[in-house]
VOGU-3710 file (C-alpha; in Angstrom, 3 decimals, decimal comma):
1> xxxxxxxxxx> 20,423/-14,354/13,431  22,314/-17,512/12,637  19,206/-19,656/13,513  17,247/-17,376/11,825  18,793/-17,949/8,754  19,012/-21,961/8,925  14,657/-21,432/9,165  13,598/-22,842/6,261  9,815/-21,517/6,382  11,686/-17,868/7,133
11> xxxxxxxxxx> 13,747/-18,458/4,038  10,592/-19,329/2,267  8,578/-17,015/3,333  11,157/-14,427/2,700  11,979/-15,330/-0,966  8,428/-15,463/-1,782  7,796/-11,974/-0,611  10,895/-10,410/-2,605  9,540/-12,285/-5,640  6,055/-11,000/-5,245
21> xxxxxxxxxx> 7,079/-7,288/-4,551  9,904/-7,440/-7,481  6,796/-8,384/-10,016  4,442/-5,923/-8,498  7,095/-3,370/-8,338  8,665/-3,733/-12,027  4,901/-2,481/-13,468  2,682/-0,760/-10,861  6,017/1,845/-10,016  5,110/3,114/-13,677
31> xxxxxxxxxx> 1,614/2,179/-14,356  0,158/5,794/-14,225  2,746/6,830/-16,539  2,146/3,646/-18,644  -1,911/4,894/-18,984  -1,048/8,314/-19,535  2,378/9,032/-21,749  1,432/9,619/-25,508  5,056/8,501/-26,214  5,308/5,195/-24,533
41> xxxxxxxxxx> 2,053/4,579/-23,362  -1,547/4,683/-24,059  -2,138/8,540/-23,280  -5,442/8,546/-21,379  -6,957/11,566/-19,843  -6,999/12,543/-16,106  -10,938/11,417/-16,219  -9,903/7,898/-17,761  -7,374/6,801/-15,489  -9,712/7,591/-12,513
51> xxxxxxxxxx> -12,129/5,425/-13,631  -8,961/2,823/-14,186  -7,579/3,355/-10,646  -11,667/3,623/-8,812  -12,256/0,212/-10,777  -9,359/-1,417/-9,870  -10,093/0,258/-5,755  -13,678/-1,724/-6,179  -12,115/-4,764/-7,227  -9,510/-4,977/-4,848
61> xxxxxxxxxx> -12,017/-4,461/-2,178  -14,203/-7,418/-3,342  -11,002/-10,157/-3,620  -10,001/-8,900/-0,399  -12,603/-9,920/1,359  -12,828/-13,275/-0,430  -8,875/-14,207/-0,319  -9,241/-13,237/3,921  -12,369/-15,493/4,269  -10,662/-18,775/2,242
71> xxxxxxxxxx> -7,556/-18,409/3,263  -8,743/-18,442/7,205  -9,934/-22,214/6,207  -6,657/-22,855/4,692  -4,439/-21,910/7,480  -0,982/-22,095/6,279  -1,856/-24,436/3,176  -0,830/-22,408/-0,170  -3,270/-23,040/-2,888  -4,129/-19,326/-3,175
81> xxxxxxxxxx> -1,006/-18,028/-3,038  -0,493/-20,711/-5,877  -3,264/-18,767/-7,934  -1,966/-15,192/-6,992  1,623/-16,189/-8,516  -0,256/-18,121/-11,591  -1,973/-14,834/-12,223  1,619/-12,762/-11,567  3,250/-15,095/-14,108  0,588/-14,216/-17,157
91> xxxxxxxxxx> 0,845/-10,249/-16,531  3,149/-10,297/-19,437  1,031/-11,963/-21,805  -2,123/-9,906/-20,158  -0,928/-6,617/-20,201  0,633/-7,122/-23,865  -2,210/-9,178/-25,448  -5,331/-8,764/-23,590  -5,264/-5,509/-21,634  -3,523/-2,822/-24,046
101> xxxxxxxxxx> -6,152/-3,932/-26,950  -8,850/-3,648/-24,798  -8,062/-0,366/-23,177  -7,649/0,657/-26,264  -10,201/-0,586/-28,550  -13,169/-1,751/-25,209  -12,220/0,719/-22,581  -14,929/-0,332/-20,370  -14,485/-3,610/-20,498  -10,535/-3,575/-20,466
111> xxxxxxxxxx> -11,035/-1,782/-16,835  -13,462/-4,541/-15,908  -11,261/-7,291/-17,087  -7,727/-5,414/-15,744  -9,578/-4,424/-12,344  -10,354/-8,299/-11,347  -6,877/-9,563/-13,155  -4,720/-7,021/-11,352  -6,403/-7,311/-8,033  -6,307/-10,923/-7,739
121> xxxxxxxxxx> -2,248/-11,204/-8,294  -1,606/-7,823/-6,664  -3,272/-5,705/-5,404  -5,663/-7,824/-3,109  -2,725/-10,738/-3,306  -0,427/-7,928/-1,130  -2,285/-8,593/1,827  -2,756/-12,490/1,026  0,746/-13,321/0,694  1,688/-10,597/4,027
131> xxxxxxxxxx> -0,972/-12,935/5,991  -0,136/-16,132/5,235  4,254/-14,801/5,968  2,487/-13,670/9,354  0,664/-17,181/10,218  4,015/-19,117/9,408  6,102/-16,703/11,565  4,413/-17,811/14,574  3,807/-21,768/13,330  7,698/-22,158/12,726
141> xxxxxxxxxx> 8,926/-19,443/15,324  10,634/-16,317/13,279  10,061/-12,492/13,186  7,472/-11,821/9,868  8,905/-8,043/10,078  12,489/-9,771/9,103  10,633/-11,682/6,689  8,370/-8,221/5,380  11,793/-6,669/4,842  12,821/-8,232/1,826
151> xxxxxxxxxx> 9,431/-7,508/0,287  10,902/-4,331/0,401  14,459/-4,687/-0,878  12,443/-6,290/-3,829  10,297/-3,653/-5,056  13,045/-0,925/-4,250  15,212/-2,825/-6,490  12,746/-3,915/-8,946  11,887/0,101/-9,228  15,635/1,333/-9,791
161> xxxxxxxxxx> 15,249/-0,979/-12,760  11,910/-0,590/-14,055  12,930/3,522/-15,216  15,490/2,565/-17,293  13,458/-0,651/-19,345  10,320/1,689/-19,428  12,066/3,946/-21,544  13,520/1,029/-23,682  10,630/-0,806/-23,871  7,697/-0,560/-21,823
171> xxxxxxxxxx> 6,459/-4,439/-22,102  9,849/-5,473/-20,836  9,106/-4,203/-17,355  5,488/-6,671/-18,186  7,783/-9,728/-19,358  9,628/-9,185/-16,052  7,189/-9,462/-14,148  6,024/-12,689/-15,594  9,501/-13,984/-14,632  9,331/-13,187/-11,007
181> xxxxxxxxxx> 6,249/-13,883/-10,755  7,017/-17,534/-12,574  9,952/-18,017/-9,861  7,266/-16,887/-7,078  4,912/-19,809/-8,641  7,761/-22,569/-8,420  8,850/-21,520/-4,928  5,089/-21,914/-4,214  4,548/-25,481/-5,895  8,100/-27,017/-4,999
191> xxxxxxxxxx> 9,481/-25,505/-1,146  7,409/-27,359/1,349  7,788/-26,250/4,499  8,007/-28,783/7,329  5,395/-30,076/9,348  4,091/-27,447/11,785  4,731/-28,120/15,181  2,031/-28,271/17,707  2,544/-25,392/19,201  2,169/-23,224/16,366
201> xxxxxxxxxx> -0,919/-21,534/15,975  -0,686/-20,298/12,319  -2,837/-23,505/10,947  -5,658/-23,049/13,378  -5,432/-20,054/15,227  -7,969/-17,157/15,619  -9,174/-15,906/12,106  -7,430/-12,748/11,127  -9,554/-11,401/8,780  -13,263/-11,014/10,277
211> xxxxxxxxxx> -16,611/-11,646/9,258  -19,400/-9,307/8,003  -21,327/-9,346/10,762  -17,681/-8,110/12,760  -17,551/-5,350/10,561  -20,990/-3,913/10,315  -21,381/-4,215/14,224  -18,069/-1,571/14,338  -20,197/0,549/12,504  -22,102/1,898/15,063
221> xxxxxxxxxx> -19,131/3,076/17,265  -19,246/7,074/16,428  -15,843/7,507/17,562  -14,430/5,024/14,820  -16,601/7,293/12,492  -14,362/9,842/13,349  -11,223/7,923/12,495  -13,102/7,251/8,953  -13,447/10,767/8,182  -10,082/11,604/8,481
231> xxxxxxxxxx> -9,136/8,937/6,583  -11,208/9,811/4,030  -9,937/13,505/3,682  -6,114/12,923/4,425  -4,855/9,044/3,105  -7,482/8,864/0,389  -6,707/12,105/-0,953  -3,101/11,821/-0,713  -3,226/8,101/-2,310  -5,068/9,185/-5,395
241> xxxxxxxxxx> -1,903/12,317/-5,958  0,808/10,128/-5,170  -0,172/7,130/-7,138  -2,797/8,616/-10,059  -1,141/11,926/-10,510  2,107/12,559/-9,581  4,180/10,042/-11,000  3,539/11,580/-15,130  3,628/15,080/-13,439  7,345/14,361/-12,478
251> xxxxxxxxxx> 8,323/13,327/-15,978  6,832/16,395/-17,330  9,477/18,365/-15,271  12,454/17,380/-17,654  13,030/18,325/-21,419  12,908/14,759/-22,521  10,278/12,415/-21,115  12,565/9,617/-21,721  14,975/11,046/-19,439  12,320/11,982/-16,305
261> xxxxxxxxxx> 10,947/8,247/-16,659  14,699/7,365/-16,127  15,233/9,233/-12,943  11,451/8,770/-11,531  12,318/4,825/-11,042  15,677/5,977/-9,549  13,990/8,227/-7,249  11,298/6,269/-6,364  13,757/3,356/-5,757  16,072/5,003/-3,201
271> xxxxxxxxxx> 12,575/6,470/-1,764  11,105/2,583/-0,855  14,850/1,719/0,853  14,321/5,194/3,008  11,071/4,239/3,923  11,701/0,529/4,728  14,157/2,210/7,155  11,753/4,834/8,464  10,123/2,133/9,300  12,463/0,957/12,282
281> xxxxxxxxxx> 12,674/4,704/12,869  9,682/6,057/13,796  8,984/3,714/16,217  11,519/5,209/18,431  9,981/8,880/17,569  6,457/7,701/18,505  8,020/6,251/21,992  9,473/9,938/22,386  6,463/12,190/21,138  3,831/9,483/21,431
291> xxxxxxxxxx> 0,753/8,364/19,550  -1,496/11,091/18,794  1,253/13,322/18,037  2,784/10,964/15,192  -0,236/10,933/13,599  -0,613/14,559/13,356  3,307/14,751/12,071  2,205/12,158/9,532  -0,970/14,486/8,750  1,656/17,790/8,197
301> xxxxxxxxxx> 4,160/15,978/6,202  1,472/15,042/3,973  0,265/18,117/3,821  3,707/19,437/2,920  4,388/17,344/0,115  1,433/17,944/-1,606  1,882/21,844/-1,667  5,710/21,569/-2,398  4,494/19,341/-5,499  2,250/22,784/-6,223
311> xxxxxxxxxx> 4,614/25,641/-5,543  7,902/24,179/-6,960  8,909/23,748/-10,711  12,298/22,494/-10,898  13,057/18,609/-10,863  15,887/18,624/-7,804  13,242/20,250/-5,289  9,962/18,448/-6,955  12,497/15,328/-6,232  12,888/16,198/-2,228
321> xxxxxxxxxx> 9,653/16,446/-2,129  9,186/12,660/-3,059  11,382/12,031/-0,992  9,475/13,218/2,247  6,715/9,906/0,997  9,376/7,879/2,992  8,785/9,912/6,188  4,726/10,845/5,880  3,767/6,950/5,610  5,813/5,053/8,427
331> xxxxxxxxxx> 4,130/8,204/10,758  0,784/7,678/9,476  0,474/4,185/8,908  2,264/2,959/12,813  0,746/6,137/14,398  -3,153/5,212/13,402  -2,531/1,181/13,787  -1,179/1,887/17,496  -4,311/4,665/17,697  -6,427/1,702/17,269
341> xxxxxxxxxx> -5,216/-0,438/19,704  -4,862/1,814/22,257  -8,528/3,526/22,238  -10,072/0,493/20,791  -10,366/-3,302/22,084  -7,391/-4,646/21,606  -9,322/-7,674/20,801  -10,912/-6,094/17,754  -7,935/-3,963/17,091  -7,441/-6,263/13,725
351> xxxxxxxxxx> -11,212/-5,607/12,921  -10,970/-1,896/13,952  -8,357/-1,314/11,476  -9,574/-3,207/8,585  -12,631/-1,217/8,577  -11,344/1,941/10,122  -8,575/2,248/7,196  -7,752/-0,369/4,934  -11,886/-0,846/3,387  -12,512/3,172/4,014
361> xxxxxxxxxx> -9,345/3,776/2,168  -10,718/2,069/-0,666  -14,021/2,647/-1,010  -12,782/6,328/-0,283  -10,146/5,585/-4,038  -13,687/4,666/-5,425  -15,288/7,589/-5,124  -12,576/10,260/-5,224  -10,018/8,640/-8,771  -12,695/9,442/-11,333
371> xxxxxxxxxx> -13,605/13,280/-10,214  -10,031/14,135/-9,374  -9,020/12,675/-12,275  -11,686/15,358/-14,127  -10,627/17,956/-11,879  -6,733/17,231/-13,450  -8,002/17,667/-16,758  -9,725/21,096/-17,019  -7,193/22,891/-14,587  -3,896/20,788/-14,917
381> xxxxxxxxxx> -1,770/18,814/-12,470  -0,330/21,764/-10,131  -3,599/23,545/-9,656  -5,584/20,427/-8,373  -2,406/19,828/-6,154  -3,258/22,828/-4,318  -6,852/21,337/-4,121  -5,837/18,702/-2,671  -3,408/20,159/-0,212  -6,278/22,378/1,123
391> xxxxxxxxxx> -8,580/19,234/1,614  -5,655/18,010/3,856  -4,629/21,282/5,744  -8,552/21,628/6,722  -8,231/17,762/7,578  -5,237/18,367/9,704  -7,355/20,968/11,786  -10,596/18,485/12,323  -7,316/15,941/13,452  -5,850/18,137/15,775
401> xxxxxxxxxx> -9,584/18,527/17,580  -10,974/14,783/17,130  -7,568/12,732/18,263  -7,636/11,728/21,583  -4,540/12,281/23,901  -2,841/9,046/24,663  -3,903/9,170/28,607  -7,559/9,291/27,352  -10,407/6,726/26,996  -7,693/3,793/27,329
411> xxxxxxxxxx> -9,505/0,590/25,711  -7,175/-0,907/24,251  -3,251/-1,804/25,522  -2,000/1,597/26,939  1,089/3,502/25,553  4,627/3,854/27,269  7,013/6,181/26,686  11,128/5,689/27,177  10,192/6,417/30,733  8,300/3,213/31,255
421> xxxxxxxx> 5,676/5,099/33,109  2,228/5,167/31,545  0,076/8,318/32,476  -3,025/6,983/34,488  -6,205/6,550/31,598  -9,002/8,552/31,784  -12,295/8,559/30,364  -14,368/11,390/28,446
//
């Protein structure tokens, strides 16, 4: 730990990931309830915000795809992180000056204009600034989860804040932003790391992100179709309730809305620092229970969140039920990634998963935000909960018959349990 700590490129690498999650965190932890309250926001419909949230999906897909291809020419050098924390220092001024009057007065070009502003220092810059901490973990020899960790601490913190200046003012959680996200620029300009070493392989190593031609080739693997389906109808679904819908829904629970914006950012606070350590948790569970059956937990605890969000009313169970977020995405998120790499190439087990989740994921937001969103408005939040929820309970079924067992059609690096014995693979 001690050299750990005297690592100047962990240091860096771990500052600049607190800063960017703190200025992500201080906004997007309340930017459905920004779009939607009539009080202290710009009260759009269910309909509206769908096409808000599918635009800024589309965008984020686009800017992925260009930060991964430019920054595997860069290598370790920053100049796009340098533009990602440019664009997180004006998202004061933006949201204040540009976006707000344009929602308001151009819708369709304010979600243009927000999509590609948003995306390119956040949404898309999240996985940009997580690959570029991952290159210079193995160029200057430290553990990027250690690093990934504060990233964590800083949008759990920024989000225990960010309830109680929302209901202040809602552009101070925007100025805030600008200041971490000013602090994330400087660290960027001025803290140089030292020269890589020859040995490291984070300046010329094997491309991380992969190529078009990568991509469309997975395409005509029918059992990764299978994989894209159940993405589709479990994470996609459960993305657009958790971040498009639930997040007003809880404030609507409490007599003042004031007051449920208040404890939402508390909530949702202590709910990142549970799931930062469910994180170191479930690998351990997976070891015991294995692959396939962590997924399917991850699948049922989704499941059960979304129907407790239906059945219940009052604020202190509605609240345990956000809490069990912290437990459904460590299970789903480890349990597919090590479903990948264990019935796919390993080799392609980077590719597999970009396509597999991360770009069906989105393109799966695209379609499904807008007619949700429509769905919320002529039957109301709870109702369309339990529309959801039945999407993923039939989901959980067509998971529970598609999954392969851990033993079968091995491709990829086989699983071990506690035991250290690894059932012999077989083939279908």
């Amino acid at each position: 730990m001690e050299r750990t700590l005297k690592n100047t490129s962990y240091l860096q690498s771990s500052l600049t990931l607190l800063l960017f999650f703190s200025s992500w965190g201080i906004w997007w932890s309340f930017f459905q309830i920004w779009l939607t309250s009539e009080e202290s926001g710009l009260g759009m419909t269910g309909s509206e915000v769908g096409i808000v949230y599918a635009a800024n999906a589309l965008a984020t897909l686009l800017i992925m795809f260009a930060y991964g291809a430019l920054q595997d020419r860069l290598g370790i050098r920053r100049h796009l992180t340098i533009l990602a924390a440019v664009a997180m220092t004006l998202v004061g001024p933006f949201f204040i000056f540009v976006y707000e009057p344009l929602l308001s007065h151009a819708f369709l070009l304010g979600v243009i204009v927000g999509a590609l502003f948003l995306s390119l220092g956040f949404m898309a810059a999240a996985g940009l600034f997580e690959a570029v901490s991952e290159r210079l973990s193995r160029t200057y020899g430290f553990e990027y989860g250690q690093a990934r960790m504060w990233g964590s601490f800083g949008y759990a913190g920024a989000t225990l804040a960010a309830g109680f200046l929302f209901t202040v003012d809602p552009t101070l959680n925007f100025a805030l932003g600008s200041v971490f996200g000013l602090v994330c620029l400087l660290v960027q300009l001025f803290w140089r790391s030292p020269a890589a070493p020859e040995s490291g392989t984070g300046a010329h190593g094997v491309p991380t992100v992969p190529g078009i031609r990568e991509m469309l080739g997975l395409l005509k693997m029918g059992r990764l179709w299978l994989i894209i389906v159940l993405v589709f109808f479990t994470w996609t679904f459960y993305t657009v309730y958790d971040q498009q819908m639930f997040p007003d829904f809880y404030t609507t629970l409490f007599a003042a809305e004031a007051r449920g914006q208040e404890v939402y950012g508390v909530l949702n606070g202590v709910q990142v620092f549970a799931e930062a350590a469910m994180l170191g948790v479930v690998p351990v569970v997976m070891r015991k229970v294995g692959v396939r059956t962590t997924l399917l937990l991850g699948v049922a605890v989704m499941f059960t969140r979304i129907l407790g969000s239906a059945v219940f009313f009052d604020p202190v169970t509605i609240s345990a039920v956000k809490m069990l977020h912290a437990i459904e995405v460590p299970l789903f998120i480890l349990g597919i990634f090590r479903y990948f790499t264990l019935h796919f190439n390993s080799a392609l087990s980077a590719t597999v998963y970009m396509v597999g989740f991360q770009i069906s994921a989105q393109i799966g937001n695209v379609v499904l935000s807008t007619p949700l969103g429509a769905l919320r408005d002529s039957i109301g939040y709870q109702p369309t909960f339990y529309v959801i929820s039945a999407v993923v309970a039939c989901a959980a079924v067509y998971a529970f018959f598609i999954l392969q067992k851990d033993d079968q059609d091995v491709h990829g690096d086989p699983f071990v349990r506690d035991s250290g014995r690894t059932k012999p693979a077989t083939s279908a």
